[in-house]
N, C-alpha and C positions, 0 to 999 in steps of 0.2 A: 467586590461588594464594598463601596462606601462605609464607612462606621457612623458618617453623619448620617444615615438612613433611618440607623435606631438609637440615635441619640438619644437622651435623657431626657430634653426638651421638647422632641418631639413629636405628635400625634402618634396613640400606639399603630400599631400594623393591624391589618384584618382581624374585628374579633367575633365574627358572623360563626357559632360552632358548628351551622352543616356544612360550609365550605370545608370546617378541619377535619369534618368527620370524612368527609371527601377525600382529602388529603391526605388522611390517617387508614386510609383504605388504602389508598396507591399505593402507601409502604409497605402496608402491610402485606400485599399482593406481590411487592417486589421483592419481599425479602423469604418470603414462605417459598416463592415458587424459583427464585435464583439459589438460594442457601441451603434450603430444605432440600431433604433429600434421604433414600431410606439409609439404615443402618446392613451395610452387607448383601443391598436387595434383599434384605425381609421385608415379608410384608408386612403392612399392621406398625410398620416400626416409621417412625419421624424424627431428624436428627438436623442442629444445624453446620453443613461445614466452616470451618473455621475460617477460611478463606475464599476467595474464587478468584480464579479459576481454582477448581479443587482438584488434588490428588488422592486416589484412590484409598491408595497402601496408607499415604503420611494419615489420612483421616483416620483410619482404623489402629495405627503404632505411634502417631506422633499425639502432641500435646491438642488434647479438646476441648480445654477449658470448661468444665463444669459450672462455674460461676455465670457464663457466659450464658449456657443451656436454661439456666434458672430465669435467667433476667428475658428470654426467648417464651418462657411457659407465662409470665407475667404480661408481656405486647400477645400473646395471643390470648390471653383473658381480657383485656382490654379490647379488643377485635370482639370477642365473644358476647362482653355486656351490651355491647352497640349492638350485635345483632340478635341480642334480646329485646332489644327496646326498640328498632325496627322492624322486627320480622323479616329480614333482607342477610342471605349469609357474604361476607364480603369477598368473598372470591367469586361468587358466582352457584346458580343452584347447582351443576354438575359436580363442584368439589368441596371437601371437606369443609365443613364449619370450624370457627376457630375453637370455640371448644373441645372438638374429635381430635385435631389436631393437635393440640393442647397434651389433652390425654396419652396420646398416640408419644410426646416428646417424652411425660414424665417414665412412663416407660421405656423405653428408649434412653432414658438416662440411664437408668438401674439394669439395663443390658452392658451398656457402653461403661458400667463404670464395675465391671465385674460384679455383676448380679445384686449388687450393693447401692443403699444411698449414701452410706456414708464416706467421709472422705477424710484428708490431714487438715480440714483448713474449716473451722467453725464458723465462719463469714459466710462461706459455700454455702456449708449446708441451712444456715439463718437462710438466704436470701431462695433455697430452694425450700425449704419452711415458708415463706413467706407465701410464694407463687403458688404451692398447694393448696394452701389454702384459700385462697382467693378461687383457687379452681372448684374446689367444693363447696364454695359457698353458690358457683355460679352452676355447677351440677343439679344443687338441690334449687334452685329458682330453674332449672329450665325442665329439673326431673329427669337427668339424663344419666346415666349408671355410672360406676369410675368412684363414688362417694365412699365407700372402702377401701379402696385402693390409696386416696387419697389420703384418709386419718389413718392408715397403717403406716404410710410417711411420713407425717407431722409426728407419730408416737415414737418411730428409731429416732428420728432425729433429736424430738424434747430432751429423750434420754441423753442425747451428746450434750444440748446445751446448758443441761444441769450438774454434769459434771465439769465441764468447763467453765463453771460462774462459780467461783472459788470467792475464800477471802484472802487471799495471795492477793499482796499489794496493797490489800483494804475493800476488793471487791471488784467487777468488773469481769470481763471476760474475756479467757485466752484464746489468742489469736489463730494457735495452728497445737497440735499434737506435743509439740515439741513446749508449750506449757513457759515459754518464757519470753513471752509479750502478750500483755494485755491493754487493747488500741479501740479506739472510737469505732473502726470499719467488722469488728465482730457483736463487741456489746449492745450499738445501738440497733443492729438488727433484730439480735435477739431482746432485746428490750422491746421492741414494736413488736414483734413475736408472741413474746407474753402476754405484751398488753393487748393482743390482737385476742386471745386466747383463753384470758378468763382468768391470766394469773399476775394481776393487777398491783400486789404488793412486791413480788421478786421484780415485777419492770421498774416500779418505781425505783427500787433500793437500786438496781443498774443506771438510770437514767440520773439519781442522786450524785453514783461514784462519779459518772461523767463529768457532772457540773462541778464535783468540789477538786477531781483530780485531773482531766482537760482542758476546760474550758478556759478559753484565753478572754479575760475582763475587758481589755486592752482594745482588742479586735472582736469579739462578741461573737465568736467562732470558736470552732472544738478544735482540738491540736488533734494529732495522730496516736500517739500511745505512750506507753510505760515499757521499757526494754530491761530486763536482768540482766547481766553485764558481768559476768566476774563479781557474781555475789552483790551488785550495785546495782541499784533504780536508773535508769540513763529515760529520761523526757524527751520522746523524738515530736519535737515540735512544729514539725511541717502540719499544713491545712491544706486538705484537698476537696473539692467541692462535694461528691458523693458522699460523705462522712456525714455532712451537715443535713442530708435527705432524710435519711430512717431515724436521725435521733427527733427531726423537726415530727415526722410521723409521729413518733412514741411520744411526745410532750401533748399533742393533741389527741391522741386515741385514749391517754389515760385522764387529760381534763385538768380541770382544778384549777382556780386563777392565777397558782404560781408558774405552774406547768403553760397555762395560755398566755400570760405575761412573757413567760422567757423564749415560747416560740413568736408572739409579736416584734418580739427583738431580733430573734434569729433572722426571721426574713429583712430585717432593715439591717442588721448586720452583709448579711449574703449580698446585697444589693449594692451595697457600698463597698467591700472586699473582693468581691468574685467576680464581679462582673469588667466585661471589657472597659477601661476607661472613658469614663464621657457617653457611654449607653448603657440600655437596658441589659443585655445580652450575655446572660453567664457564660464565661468563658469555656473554650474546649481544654480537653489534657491531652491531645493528642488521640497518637494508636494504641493498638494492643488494650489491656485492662482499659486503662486511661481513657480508650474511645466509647466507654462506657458511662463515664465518671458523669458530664454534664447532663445528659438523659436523667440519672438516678436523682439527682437533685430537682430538676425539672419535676417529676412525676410527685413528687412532696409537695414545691410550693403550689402544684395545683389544688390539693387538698387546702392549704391554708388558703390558697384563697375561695374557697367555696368554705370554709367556716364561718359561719356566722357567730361564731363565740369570739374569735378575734375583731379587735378595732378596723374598722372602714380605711384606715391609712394603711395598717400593715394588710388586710385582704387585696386593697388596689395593687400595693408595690408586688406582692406575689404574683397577680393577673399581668400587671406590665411585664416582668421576667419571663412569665412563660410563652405571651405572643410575643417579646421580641424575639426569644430566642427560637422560639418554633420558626418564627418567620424569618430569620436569617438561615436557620437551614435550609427551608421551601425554597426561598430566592437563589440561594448559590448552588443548587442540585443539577447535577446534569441527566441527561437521559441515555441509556447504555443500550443501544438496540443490540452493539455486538455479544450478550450476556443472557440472549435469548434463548429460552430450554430448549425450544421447539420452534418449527420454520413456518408455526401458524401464520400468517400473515396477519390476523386479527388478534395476535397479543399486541398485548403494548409492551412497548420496550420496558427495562428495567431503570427504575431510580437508583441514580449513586448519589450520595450522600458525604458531604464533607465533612472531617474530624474537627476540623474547626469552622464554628458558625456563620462567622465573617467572611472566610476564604472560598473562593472557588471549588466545587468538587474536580471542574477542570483541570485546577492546579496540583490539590492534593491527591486526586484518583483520576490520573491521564490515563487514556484508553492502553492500554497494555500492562497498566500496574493491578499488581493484588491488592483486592479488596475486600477486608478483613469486616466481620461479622458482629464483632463489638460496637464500629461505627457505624451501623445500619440500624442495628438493634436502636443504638442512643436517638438516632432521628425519630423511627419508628414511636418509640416511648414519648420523644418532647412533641407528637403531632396528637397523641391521643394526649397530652394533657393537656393541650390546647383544645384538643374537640370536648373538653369536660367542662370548660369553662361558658 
């Protein structure tokens, strides 16, 4: 795939949003009906493997990535509101809706993760906070049951992220159990969290520590964290794109013109840092976590660019990053017939999806390599933020 295709200079890509919602159907059909799959043959139960080709045993003993699960309940709320807003379920009327579905994963978590939401890592469970409740807000607009189940999750979970936003360090929040980093990728989730939630003065004093102890002036982006060290502050200065998503969220969810001034900036920062040189196109981080990274950012500057509180320059630059980069995914996708559940003749194969936007799925995901769950998720999320626009 050319780079000059989404260059900077050039006409954006497709920005018709019933084609993305089209689009954002495919994936979403692709990745439910290849990935998805129950937990142990229970019924009732919705999980996604971490890989495919999947192994039975390693699903059930090896690593499941919980974080990964969360950002899976989030693209199929996303599925869900579109099929609120057309009456049309996207798989088809024979199977689940993405919200049963939905449903069906959050539980299905709390089996898989030993009868528990909670977990070592305060990001997790922010970002599966996050997804719940998105799922209950989209419960109570369709009137569909689960709305219990749902605010019994967001209630374990608050209780973790309150005891984890300390004033250790000056404030902020730690990253894992282990209490000795406090980093962008936990605070500003739980900072949108709050501010998603009605608890508008702890978001802000989180999304304050951010600006006065991460943010890089310099580059106009957050750094990574604050590490204890042998009794020492150690500043792990690395910027990675996903960091700069949910804090971008929480600057707009809580308002205020300072709060909408410095997410104006954020997105013209991100635009100029993150992205592929000479295009629009936020860069990929690779596999594993990483193939999650670009999607999470994506799903943010959608919002900013449908605010209407932010200035017309920084809402366009947001709208250009997300069709370039939805549509460098769309473009270099290939089509995987050999990944087919079943020998219906009338499925359609499955979409593979490459880790980086620019590159070939060809190249990155040739026919016989494993194809990991976090870069499908990421397409899936960057096509529904293009169908929002």
């Amino acid at each position: 795939m050319p780079a000059d295709a989404f260059a900077a200079d050039q006409p954006l890509p497709l920005t018709d949003p019933n084609e993305w919602a089209t689009r954002a159907n495919q994936a979403a059909r692709s990745v439910t009906r290849t990935f998805g799959r129950r937990l142990l043959f229970l019924p009732g139960t919705h999980i996604g493997a971490v890989s495919i080709p999947a192994n039975t045993l390693r699903s059930v003993v090896g690593p499941w990535h919980y974080w990964w699960q969360a950002h899976y309940v989030d693209c199929l709320v996303d599925a869900g509101r579109r099929e609120l807003a057309t009456a049309t379920k996207f798989d088809g009327v024979s199977r689940p809706s993405a919200g049963r579905l939905a449903s069906r994963l959050v539980t299905t978590i709390r089996l898989r993760n030993l009868l528990r939401f909670e977990n070592h890592f305060y990001d997790d469970m922010a970002w599966l906070a996050l997804s719940t409740h998105r799922l209950e807000m989209l419960a109570e607009e369709t009137k569909k049951p689960g709305r219990r189940r749902n605010a019994y999750v967001r209630k374990k979970l608050s209780l973790q992220f309150h005891s984890a936003s300390t004033d250790d360090l000056g404030g902020g929040t730690f990253w894992s159990t282990q209490r000795d980093f406090k980093n962008t990728p936990a605070t500003a989730p739980v900072a949108l969290y709050f501010a998603r939630t009605g608890r508008r003065e702890r978001a802000q004093s989180l999304v304050a520590w951010l600006n006065s102890r991460l943010f890089d002036p310099q580059r106009g982006v957050y750094m990574d964290g604050l590490r204890i060290r042998n009794g020492e502050t150690v500043l792990e200065e690395a910027v990675y794109t996903y960091n700069q998503g949910p804090i971008l969220g929480a600057l707009l969810e809580l308002g205020g013109q300072e709060n909408l001034d410095r997410a104006a900036q954020l997105v013209e920062s991100v635009s100029r840092e993150l992205t592929v040189p000479g295009t629009r196109v936020v860069h990929g981080d690779g596999t594993g976590d990483g193939g999650l990274f670009t999607g999470i950012l994506v799903r943010y500057l959608a919002l900013a660019a449908r605010d209407r509180r932010l200035p017309a320059t920084a809402r366009d630059t947001a709208r250009a990053l997300v069709h370039a980069t939805a549509g460098a995914l769309w473009l270099t996708r290939r089509e995987a017939p050999e990944l087919r559940r079943t020998k219906a003749p009338t499925e359609a194969p499955a979409l593979i999806f490459s880790p980086n936007p620019l590159r070939p799925a060809a190249e990155t995901y040739p026919v016989g390599a494993a194809v990991e769950l976090s870069t499908q998720l990421q397409a899936w999320m960057t096509l529904e933020a293009a169908a929002t626009l």
